[in-house]
N, CA, C and O atoms as a GROMACS GRO file, in nm:
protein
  608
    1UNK      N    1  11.634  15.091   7.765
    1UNK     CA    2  11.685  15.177   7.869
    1UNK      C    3  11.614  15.312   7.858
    1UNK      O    4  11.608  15.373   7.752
    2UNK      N    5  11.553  15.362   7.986
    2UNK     CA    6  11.481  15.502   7.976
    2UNK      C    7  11.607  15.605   7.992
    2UNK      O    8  11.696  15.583   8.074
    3UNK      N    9  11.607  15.706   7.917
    3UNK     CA   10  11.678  15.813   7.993
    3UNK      C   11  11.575  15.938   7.919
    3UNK      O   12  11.456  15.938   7.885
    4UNK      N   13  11.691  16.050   7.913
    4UNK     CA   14  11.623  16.165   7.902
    4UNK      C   15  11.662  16.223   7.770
    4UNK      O   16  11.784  16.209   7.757
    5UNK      N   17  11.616  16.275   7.679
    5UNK     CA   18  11.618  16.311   7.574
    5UNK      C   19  11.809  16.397   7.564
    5UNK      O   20  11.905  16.387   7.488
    6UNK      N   21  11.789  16.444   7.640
    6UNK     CA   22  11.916  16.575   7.668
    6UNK      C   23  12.052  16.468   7.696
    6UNK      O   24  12.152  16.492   7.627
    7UNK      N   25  12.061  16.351   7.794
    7UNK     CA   26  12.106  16.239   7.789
    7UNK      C   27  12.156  16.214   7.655
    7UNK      O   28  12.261  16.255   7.604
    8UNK      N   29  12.067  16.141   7.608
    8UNK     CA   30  12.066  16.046   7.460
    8UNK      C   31  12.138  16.162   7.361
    8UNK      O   32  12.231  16.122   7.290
    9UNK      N   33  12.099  16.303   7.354
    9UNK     CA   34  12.179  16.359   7.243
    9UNK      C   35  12.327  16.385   7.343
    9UNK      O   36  12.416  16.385   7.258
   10UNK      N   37  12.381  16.402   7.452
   10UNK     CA   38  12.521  16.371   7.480
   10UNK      C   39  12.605  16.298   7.436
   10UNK      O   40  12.703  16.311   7.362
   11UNK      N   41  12.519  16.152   7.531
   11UNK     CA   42  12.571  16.037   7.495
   11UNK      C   43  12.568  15.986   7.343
   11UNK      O   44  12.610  15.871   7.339
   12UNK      N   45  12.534  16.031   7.225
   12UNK     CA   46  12.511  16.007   7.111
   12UNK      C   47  12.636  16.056   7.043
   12UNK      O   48  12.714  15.983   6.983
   13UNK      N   49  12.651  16.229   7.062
   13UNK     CA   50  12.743  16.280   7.051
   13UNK      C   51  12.902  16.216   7.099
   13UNK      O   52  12.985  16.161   7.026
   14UNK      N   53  12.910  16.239   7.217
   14UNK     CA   54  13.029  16.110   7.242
   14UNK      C   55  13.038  15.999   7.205
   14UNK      O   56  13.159  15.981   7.217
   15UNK      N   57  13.003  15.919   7.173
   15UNK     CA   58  13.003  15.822   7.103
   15UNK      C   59  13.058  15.824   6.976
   15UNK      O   60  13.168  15.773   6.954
   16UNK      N   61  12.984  15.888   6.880
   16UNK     CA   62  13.043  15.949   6.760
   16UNK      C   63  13.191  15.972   6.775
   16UNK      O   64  13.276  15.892   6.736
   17UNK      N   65  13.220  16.102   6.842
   17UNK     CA   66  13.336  16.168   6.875
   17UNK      C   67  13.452  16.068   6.887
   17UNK      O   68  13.546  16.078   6.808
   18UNK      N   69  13.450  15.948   7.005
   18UNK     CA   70  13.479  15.806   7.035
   18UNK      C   71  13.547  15.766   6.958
   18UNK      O   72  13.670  15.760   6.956
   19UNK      N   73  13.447  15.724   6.863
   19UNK     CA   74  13.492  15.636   6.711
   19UNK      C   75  13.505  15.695   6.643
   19UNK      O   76  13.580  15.638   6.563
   20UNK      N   77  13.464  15.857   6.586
   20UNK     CA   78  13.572  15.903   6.493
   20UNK      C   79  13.749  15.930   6.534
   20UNK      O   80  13.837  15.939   6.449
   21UNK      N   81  13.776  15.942   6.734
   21UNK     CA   82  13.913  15.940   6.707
   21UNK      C   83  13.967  15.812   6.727
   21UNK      O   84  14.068  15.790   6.795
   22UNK      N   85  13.894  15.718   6.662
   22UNK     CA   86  13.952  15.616   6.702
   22UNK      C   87  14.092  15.558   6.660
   22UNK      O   88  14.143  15.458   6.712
   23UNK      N   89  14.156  15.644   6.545
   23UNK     CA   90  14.310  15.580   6.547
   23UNK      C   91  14.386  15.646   6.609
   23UNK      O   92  14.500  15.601   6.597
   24UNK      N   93  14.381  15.743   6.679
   24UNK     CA   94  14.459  15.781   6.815
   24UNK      C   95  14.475  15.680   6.900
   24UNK      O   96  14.578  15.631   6.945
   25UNK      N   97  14.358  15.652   6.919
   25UNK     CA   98  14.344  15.503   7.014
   25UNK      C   99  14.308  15.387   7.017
   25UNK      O  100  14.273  15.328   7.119
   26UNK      N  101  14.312  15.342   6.904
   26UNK     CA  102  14.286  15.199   6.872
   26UNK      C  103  14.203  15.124   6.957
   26UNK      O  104  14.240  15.043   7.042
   27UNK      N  105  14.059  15.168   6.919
   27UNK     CA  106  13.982  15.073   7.039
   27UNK      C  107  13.957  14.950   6.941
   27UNK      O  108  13.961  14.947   6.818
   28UNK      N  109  13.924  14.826   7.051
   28UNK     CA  110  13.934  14.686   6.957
   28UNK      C  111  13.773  14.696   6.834
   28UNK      O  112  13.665  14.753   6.819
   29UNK      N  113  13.833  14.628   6.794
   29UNK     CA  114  13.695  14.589   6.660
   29UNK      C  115  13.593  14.557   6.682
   29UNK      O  116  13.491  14.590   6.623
   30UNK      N  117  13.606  14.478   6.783
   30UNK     CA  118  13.397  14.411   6.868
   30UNK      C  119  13.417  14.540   6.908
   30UNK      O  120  13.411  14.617   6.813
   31UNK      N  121  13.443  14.604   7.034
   31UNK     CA  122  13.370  14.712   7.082
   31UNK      C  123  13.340  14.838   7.019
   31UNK      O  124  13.257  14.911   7.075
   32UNK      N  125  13.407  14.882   6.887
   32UNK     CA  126  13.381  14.988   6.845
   32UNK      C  127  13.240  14.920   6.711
   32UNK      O  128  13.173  15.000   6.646
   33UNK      N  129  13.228  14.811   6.702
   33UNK     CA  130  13.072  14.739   6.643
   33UNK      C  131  12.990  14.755   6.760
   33UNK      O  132  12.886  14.812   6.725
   34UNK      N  133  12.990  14.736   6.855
   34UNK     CA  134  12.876  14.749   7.018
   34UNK      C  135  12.848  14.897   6.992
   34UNK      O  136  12.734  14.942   7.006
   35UNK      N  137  12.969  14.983   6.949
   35UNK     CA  138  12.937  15.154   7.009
   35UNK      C  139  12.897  15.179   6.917
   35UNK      O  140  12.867  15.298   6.928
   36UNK      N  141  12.855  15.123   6.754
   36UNK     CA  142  12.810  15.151   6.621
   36UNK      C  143  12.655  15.112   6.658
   36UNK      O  144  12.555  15.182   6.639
   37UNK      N  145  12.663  14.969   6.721
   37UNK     CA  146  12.525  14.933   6.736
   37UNK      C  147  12.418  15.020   6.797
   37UNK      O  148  12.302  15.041   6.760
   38UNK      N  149  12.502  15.072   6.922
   38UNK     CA  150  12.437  15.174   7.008
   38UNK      C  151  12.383  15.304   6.920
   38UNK      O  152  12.267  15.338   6.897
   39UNK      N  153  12.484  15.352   6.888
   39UNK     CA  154  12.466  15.450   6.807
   39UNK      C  155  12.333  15.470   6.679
   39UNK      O  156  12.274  15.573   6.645
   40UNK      N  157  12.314  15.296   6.618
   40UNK     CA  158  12.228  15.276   6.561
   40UNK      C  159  12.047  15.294   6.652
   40UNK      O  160  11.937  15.336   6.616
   41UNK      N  161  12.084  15.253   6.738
   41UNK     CA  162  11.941  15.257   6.807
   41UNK      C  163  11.919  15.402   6.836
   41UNK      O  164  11.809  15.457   6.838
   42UNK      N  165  12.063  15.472   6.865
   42UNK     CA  166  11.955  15.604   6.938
   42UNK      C  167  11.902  15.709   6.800
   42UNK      O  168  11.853  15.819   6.822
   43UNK      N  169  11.924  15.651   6.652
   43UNK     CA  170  11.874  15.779   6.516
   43UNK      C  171  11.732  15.752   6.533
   43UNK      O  172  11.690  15.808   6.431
   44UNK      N  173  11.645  15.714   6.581
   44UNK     CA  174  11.515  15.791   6.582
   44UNK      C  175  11.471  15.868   6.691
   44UNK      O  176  11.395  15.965   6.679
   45UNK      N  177  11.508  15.835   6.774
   45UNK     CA  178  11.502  15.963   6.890
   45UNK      C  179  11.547  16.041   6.849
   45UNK      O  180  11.456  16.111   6.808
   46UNK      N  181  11.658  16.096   6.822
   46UNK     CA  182  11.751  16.169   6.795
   46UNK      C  183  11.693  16.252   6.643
   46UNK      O  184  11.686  16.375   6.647
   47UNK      N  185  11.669  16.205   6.563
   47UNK     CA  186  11.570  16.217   6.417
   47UNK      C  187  11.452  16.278   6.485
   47UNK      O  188  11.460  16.401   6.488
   48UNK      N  189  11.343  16.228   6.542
   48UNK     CA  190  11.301  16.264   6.596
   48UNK      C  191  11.256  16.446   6.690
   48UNK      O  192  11.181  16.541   6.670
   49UNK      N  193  11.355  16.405   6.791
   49UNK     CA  194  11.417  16.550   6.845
   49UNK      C  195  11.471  16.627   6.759
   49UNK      O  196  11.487  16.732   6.822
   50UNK      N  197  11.512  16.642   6.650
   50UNK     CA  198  11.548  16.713   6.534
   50UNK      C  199  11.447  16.785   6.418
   50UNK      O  200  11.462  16.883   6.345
   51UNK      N  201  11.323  16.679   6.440
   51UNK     CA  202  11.195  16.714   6.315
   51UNK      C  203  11.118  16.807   6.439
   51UNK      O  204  11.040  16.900   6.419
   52UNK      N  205  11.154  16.763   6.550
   52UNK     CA  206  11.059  16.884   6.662
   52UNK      C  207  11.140  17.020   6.682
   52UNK      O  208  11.082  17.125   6.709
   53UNK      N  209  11.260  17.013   6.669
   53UNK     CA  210  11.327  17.119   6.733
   53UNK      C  211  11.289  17.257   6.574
   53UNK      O  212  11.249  17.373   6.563
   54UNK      N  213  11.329  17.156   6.494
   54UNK     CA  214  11.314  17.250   6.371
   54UNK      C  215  11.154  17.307   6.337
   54UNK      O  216  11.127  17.418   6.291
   55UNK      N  217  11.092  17.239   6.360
   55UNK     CA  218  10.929  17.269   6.330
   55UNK      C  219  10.913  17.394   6.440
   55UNK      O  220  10.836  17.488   6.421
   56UNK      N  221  11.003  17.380   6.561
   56UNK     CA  222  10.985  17.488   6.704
   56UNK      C  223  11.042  17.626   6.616
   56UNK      O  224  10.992  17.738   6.620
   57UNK      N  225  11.150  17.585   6.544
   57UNK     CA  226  11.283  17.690   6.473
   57UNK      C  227  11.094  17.791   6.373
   57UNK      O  228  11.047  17.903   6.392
   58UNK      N  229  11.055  17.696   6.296
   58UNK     CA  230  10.962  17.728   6.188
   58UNK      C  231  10.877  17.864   6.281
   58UNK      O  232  10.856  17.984   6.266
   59UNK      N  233  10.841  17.732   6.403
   59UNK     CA  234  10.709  17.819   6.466
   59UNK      C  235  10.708  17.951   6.534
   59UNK      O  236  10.602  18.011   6.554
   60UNK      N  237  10.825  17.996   6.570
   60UNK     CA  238  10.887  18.113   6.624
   60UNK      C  239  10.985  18.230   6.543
   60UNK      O  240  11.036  18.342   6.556
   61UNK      N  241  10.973  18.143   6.473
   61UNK     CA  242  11.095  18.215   6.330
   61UNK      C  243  11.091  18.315   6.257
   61UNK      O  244  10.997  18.388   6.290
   62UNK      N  245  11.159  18.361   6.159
   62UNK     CA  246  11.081  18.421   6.080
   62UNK      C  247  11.203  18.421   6.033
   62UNK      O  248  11.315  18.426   6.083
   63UNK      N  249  11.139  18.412   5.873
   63UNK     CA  250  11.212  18.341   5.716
   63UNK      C  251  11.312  18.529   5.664
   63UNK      O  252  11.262  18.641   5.679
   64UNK      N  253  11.413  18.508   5.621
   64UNK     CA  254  11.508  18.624   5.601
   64UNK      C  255  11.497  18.646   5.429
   64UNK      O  256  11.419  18.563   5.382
   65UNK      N  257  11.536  18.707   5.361
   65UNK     CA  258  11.550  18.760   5.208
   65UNK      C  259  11.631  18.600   5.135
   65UNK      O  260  11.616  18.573   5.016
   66UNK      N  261  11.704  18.518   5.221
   66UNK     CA  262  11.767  18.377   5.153
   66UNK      C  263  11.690  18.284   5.194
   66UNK      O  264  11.767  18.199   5.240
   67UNK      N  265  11.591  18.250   5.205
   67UNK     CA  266  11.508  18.187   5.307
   67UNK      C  267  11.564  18.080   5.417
   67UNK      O  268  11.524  17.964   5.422
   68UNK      N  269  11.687  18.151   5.527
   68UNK     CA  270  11.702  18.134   5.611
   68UNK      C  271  11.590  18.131   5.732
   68UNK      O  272  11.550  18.246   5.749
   69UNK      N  273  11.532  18.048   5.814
   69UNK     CA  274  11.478  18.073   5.953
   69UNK      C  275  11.554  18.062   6.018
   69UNK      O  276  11.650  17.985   6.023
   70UNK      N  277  11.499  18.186   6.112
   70UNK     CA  278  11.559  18.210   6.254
   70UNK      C  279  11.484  18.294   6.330
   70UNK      O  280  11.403  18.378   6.292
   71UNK      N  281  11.538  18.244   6.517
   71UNK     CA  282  11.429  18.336   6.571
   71UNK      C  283  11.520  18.425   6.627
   71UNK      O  284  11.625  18.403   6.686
   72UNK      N  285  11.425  18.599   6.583
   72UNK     CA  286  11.570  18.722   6.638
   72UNK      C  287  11.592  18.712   6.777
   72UNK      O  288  11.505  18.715   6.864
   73UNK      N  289  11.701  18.700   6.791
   73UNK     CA  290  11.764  18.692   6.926
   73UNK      C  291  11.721  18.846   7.019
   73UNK      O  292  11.761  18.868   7.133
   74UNK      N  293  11.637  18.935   6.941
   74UNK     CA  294  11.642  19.084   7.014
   74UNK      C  295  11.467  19.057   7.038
   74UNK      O  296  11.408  19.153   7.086
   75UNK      N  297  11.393  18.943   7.010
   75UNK     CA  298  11.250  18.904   7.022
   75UNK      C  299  11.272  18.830   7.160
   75UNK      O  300  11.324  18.719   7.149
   76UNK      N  301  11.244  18.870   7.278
   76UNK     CA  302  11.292  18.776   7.369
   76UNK      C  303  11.177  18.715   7.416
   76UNK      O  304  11.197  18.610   7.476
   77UNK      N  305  11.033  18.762   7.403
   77UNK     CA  306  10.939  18.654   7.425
   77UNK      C  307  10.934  18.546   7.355
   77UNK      O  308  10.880  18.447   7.405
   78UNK      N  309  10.987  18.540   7.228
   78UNK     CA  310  10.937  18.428   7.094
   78UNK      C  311  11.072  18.378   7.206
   78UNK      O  312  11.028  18.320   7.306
   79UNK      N  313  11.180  18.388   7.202
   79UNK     CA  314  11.313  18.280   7.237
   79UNK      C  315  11.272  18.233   7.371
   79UNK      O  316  11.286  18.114   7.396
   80UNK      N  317  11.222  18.314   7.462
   80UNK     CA  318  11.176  18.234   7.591
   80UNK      C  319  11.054  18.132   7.591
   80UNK      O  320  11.020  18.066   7.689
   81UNK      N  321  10.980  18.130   7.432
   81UNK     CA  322  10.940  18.045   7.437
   81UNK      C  323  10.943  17.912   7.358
   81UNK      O  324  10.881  17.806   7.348
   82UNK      N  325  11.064  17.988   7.302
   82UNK     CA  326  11.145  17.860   7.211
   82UNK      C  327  11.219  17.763   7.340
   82UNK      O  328  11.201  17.645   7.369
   83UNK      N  329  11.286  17.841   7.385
   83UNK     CA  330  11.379  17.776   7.527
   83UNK      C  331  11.291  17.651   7.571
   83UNK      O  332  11.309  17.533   7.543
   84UNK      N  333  11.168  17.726   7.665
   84UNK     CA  334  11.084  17.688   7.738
   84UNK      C  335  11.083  17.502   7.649
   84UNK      O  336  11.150  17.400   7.668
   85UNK      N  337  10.990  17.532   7.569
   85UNK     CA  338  10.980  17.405   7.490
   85UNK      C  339  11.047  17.315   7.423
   85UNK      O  340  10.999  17.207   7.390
   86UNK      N  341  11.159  17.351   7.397
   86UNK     CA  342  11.303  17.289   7.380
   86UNK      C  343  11.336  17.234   7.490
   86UNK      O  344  11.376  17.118   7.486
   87UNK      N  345  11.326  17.306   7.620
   87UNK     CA  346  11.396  17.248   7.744
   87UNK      C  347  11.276  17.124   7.786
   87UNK      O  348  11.298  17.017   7.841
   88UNK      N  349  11.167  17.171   7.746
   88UNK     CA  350  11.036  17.059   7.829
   88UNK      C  351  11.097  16.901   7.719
   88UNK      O  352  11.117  16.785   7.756
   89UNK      N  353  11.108  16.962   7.588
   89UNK     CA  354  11.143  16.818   7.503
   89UNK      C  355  11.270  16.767   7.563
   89UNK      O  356  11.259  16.659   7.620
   90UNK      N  357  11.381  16.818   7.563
   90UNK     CA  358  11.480  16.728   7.620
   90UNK      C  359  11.491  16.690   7.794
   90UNK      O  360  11.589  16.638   7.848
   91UNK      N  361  11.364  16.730   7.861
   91UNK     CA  362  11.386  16.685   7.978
   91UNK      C  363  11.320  16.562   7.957
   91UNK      O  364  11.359  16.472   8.031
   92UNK      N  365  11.224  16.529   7.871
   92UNK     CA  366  11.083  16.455   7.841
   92UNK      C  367  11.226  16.301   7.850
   92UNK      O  368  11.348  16.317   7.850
   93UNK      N  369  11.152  16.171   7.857
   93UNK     CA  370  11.194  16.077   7.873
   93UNK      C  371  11.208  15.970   7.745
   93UNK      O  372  11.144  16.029   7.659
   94UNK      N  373  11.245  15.870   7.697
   94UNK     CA  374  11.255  15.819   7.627
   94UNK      C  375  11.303  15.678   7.642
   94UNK      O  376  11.386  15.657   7.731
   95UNK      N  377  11.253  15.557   7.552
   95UNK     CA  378  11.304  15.409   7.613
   95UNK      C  379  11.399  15.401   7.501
   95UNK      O  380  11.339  15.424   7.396
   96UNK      N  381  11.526  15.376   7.482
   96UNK     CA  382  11.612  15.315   7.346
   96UNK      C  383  11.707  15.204   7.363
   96UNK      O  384  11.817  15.189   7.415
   97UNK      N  385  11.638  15.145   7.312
   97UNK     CA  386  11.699  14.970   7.339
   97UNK      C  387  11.814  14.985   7.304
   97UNK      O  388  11.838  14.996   7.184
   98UNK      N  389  11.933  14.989   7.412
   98UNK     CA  390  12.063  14.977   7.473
   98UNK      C  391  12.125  14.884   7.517
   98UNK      O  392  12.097  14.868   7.636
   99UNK      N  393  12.202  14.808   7.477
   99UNK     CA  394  12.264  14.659   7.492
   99UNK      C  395  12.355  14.769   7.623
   99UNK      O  396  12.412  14.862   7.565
  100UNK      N  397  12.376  14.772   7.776
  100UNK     CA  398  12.491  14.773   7.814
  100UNK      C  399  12.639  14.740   7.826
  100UNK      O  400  12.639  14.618   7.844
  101UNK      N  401  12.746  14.775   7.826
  101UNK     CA  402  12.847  14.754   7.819
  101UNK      C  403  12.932  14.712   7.952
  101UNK      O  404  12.951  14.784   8.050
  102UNK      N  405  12.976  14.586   7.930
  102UNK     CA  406  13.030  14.518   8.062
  102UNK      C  407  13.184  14.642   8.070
  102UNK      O  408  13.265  14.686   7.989
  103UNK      N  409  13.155  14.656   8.222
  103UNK     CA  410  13.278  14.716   8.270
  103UNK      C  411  13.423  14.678   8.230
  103UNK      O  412  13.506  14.757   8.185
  104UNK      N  413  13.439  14.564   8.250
  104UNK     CA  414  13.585  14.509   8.212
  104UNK      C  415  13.585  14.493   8.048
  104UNK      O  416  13.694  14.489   7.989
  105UNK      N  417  13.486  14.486   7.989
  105UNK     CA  418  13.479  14.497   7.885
  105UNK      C  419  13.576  14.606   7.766
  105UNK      O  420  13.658  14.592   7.675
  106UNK      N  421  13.484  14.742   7.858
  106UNK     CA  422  13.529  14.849   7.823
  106UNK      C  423  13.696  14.868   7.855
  106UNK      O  424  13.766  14.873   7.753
  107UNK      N  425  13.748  14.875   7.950
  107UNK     CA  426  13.879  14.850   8.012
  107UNK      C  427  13.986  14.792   7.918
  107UNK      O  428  14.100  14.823   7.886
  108UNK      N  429  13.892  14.689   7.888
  108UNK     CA  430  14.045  14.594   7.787
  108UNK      C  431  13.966  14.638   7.603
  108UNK      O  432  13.987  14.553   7.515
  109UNK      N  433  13.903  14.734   7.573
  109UNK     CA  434  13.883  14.758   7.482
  109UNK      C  435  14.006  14.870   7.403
  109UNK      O  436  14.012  14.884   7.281
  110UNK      N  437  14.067  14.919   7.468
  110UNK     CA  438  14.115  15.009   7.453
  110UNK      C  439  14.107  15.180   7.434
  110UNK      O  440  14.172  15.259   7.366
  111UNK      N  441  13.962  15.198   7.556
  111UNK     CA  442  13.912  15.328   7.569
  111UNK      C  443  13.997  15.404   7.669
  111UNK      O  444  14.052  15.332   7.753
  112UNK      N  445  14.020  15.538   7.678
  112UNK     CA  446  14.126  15.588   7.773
  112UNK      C  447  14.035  15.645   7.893
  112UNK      O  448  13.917  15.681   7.896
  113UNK      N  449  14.120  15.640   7.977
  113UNK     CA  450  14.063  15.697   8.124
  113UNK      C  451  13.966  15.785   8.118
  113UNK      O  452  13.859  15.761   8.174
  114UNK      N  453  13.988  15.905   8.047
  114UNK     CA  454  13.918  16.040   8.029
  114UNK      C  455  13.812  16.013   7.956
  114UNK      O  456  13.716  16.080   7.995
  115UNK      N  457  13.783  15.933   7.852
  115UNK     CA  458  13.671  15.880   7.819
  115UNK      C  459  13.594  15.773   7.849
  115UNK      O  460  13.503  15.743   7.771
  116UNK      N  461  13.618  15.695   7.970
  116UNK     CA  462  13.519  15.630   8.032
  116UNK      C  463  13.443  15.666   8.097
  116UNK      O  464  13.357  15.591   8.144
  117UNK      N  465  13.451  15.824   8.125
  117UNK     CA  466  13.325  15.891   8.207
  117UNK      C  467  13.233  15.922   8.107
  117UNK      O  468  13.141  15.980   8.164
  118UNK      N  469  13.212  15.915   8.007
  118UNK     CA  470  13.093  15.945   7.922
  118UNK      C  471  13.069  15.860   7.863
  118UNK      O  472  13.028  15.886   7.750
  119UNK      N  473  13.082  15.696   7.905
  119UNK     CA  474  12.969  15.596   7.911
  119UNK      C  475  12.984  15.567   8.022
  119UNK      O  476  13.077  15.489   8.046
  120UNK      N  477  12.918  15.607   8.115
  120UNK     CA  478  12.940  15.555   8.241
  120UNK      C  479  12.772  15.521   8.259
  120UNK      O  480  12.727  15.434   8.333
  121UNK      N  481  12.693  15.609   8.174
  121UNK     CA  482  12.570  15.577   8.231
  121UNK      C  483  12.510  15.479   8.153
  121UNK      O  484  12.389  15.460   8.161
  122UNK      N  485  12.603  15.394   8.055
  122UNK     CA  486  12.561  15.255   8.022
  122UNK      C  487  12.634  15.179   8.044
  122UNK      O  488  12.627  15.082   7.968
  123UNK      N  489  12.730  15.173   8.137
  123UNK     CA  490  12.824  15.038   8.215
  123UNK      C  491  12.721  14.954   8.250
  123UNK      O  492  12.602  14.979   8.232
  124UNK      N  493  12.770  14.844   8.306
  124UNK     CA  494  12.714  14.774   8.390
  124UNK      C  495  12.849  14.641   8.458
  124UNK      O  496  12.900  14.563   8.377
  125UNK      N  497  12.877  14.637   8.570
  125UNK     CA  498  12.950  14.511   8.649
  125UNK      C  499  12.880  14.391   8.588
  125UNK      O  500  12.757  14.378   8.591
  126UNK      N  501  12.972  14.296   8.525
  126UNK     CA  502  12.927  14.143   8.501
  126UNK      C  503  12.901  14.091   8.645
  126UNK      O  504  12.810  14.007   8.647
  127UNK      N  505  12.968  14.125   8.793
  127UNK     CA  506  12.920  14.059   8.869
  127UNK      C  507  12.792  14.068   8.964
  127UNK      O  508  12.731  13.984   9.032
  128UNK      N  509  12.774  14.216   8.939
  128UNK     CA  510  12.687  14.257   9.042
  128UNK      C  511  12.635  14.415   8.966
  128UNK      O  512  12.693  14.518   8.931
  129UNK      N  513  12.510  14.369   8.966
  129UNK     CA  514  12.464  14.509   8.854
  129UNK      C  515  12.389  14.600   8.971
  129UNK      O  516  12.266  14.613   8.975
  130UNK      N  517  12.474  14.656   9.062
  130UNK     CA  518  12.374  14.726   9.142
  130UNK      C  519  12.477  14.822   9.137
  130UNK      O  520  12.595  14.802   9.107
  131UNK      N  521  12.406  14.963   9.178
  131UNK     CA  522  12.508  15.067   9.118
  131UNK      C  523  12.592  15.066   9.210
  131UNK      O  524  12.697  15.100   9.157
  132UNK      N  525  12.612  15.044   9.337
  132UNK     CA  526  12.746  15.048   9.440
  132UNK      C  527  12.822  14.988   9.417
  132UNK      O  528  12.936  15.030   9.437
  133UNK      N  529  12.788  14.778   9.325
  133UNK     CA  530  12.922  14.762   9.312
  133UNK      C  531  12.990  14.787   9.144
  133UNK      O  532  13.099  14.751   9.098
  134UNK      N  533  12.850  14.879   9.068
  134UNK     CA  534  12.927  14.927   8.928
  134UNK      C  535  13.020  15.068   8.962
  134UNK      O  536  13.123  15.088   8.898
  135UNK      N  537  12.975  15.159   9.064
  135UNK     CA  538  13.061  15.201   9.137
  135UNK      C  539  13.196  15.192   9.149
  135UNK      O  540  13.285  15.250   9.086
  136UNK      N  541  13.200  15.105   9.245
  136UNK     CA  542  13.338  15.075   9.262
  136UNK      C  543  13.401  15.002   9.181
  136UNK      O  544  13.522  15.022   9.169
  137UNK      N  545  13.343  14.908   9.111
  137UNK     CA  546  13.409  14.841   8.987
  137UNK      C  547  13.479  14.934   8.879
  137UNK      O  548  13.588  14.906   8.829
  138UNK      N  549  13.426  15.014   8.858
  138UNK     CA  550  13.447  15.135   8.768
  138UNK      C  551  13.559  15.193   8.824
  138UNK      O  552  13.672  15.175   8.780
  139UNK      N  553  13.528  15.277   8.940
  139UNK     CA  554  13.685  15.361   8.979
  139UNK      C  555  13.791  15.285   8.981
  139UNK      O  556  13.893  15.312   8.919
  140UNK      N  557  13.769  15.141   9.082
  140UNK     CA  558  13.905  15.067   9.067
  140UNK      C  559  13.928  15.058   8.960
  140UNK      O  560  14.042  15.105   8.957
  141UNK      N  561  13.895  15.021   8.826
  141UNK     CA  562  13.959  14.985   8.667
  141UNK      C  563  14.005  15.141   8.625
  141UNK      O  564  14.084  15.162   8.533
  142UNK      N  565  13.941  15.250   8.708
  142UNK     CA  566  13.958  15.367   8.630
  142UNK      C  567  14.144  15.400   8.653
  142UNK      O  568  14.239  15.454   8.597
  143UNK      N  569  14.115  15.336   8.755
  143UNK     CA  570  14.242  15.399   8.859
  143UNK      C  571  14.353  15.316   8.811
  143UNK      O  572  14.465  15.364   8.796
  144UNK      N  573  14.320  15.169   8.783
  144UNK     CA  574  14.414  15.070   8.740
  144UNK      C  575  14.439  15.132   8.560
  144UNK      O  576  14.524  15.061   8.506
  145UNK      N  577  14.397  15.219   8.486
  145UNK     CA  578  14.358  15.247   8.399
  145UNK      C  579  14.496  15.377   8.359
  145UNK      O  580  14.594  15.395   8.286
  146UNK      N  581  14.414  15.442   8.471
  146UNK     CA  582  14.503  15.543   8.463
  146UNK      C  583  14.690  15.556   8.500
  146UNK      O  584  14.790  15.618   8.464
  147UNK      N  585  14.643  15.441   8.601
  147UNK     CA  586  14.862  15.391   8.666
  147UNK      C  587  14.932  15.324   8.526
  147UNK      O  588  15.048  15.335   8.488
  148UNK      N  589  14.798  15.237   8.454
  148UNK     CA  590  14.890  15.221   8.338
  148UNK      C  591  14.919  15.294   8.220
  148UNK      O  592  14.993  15.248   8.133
  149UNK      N  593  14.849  15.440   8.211
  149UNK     CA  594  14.870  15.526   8.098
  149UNK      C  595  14.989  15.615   8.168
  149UNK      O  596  15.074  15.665   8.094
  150UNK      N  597  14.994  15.633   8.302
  150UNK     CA  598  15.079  15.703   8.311
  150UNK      C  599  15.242  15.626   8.306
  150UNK      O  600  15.344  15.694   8.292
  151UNK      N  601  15.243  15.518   8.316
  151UNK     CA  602  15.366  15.480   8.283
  151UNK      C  603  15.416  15.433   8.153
  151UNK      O  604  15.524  15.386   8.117
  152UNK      N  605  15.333  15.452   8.108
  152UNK     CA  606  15.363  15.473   7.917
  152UNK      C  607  15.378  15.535   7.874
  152UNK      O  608  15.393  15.522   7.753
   0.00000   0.00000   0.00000
């Protein structure tokens, strides 16, 4: 799956987040192994974007009396051009082999309403993988989702 660097560290982040609260919400055992798996594919991008961001930290920096780097926030050419190139890397694109996650899947996994919007951009409809009817597949379960949290 291509996305965008800035993407992948979101969605990476949530994910995490996900399954660390997961005994609030008891999501089932296969799917929180799918969201481990996922999670496994995106550490070299992610590793990756981390050995660049810091080498950017090095290249603009400058080392303090603890040998802290950092770039002074009162240097605003060095940070506009830290920005600059930080922003060009996470717009930059990336392929990370992503098993998608069937819609109904997710639903009877035991993920809550409010967090099915941050995998939304790896759903996919078992019946029809085109985004109009993952679309609507999605809101209707969201909605059926939500009538049943609220009466609990």
């Amino acid at each position: 799956m291509k996305m965008k660097v800035r993407e992948l560290i979101i969605l990476n982040q949530f994910i995490k987040n996900l399954i660390d609260c997961d005994a609030a919400q008891k999501i089932q055992t296969v799917f929180k192994f799918k969201l481990l798996g996922i999670l496994k594919n995106m550490e070299i991008p992610i590793a990756n974007f981390e050995l660049i961001r810091n080498e950017k930290i090095k290249e603009y920096g400058t080392e303090d009396e603890t040998g802290m780097i950092s770039i002074p926030e009162e240097n605003e050419s060095l940070m506009k051009q830290f920005t600059e190139d930080l922003n060009e890397l996470l717009e930059s694109e990336v392929h990370v082999p992503i098993e998608k996650l069937n819609i109904d899947e997710v639903f009877q996994a035991g993920v809550s309403a409010d967090d099915l919007v941050g995998l939304y951009g790896i759903l996919e409809d078992s019946q029809d993988k085109s985004s109009c009817n993952k679309s609507e597949s999605f809101n209707n379960n969201l909605l059926k989702k939500e009538n049943s949290e609220n009466f609990h």
